[in-house]
N, C-alpha and C positions, 0 to 999 in steps of 0.2 A: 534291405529289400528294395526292390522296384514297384515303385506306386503306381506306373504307368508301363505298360506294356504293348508293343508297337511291332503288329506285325511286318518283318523287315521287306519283304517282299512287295509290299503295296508302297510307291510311289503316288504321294496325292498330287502334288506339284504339276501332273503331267494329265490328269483329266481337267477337264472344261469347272468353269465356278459351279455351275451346276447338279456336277457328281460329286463336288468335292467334299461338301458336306456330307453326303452322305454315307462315300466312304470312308471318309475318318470316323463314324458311327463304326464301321466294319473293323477299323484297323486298330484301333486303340483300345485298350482294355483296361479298364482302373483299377485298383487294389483296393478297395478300405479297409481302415482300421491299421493303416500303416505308418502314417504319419498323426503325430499327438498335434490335433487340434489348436491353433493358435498357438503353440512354441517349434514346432518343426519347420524346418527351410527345407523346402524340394527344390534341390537344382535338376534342370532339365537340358540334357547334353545332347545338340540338333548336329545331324550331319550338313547340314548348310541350309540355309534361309533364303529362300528363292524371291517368293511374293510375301512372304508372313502372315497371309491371310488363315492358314491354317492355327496357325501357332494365335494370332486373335483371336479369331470365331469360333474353334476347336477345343485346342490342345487346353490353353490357359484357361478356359470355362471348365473344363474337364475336370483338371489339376485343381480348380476353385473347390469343387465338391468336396475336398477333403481338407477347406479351410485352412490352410498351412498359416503360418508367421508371415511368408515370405517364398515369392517363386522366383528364382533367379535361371534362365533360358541363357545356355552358354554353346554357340555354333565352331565348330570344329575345322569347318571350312572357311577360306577369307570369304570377303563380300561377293556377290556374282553381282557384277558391273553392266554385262554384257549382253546382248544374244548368241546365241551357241556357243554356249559356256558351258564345259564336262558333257554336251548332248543336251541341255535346254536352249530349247526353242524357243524364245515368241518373239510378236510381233510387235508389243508394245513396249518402250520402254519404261511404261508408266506400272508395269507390271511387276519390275525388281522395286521390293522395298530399298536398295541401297540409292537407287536411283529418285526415288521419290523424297528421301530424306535427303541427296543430294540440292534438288530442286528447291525444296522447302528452308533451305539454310542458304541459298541465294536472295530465296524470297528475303527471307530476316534480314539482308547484308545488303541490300537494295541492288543486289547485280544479276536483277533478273533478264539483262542483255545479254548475260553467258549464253541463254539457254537460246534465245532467238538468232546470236552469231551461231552457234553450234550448227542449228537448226538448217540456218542459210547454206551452210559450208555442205553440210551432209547432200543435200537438194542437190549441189550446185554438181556432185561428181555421181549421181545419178547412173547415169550414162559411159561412167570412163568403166573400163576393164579391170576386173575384182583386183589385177594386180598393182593398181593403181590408186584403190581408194586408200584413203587415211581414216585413222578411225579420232574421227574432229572428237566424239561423245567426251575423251579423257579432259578434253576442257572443263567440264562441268564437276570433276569430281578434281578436279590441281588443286582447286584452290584450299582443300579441307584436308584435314588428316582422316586415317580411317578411323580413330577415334570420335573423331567428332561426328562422322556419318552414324558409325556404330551408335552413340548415345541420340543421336536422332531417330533411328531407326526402335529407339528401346524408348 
């Protein structure tokens, strides 16, 4: 059985932090009485992990109410790195959890210059024509496997 049921249609990733709580109120649905209390593992199969803010504040509080052993959250998509990645938008790069957990294992590795040469380089081609910029960001994610982002990000 499915403990959690998710209506497919409702993209939360894509309204403001604001709604987003609140539609995941709408769009999730819980089962009780599906999983046996402290010996059952629920894995939870994500078509991709944008911000993870859902899957924090949401999804995994949700999933708690029925106690489980053990939540294991397995994404089916690689990491989104990027902006306008499959049609996500944003502005911030602080916004993809891969990116954040890129950042933070710099931090641990003391090469937190990655991120201010990245920073400079991006600045500096502002101005040149789309055909021309480079996308400096992959510097900050060379240095790690995607393993190592993934268990950051978990």
């Amino acid at each position: 059985g499915k403990p959690l049921l998710k209506d497919t249609k409702s993209r939360t990733f894509i309204t403001s932090d604001a709604e987003r709580e609140a539609m995941v109120a709408l769009v999730y649905d819980i089962t009780y009485d599906i999983a046996k209390e402290k010996v059952d593992t629920i894995v939870l199969i994500d078509d991709s992990i944008v911000r993870g803010t859902t899957l924090k504040t949401s999804v995994i509080r949700i999933l708690s109410r029925l106690k489980p052993k053990k939540i294991v959250i397995v994404s089916s998509a690689p990491q989104i790195r990027y902006p306008d990645c499959y049609g996500i938008d944003m502005a911030r790069m602080s916004d993809f959890c891969a990116f954040r957990a890129a950042a933070a294992l710099l931090k641990e590795r003391g090469m937190e210059g990655v991120l201010d040469n990245v920073y400079k380089k991006c600045k500096a081609q502002e101005t040149l024509p789309k055909e021309q910029v480079k996308n400096w960001v992959r510097e900050i994610y060379a240095p790690f496997t995607a393993e190592e982002i993934s268990d950051k990000v978990s």
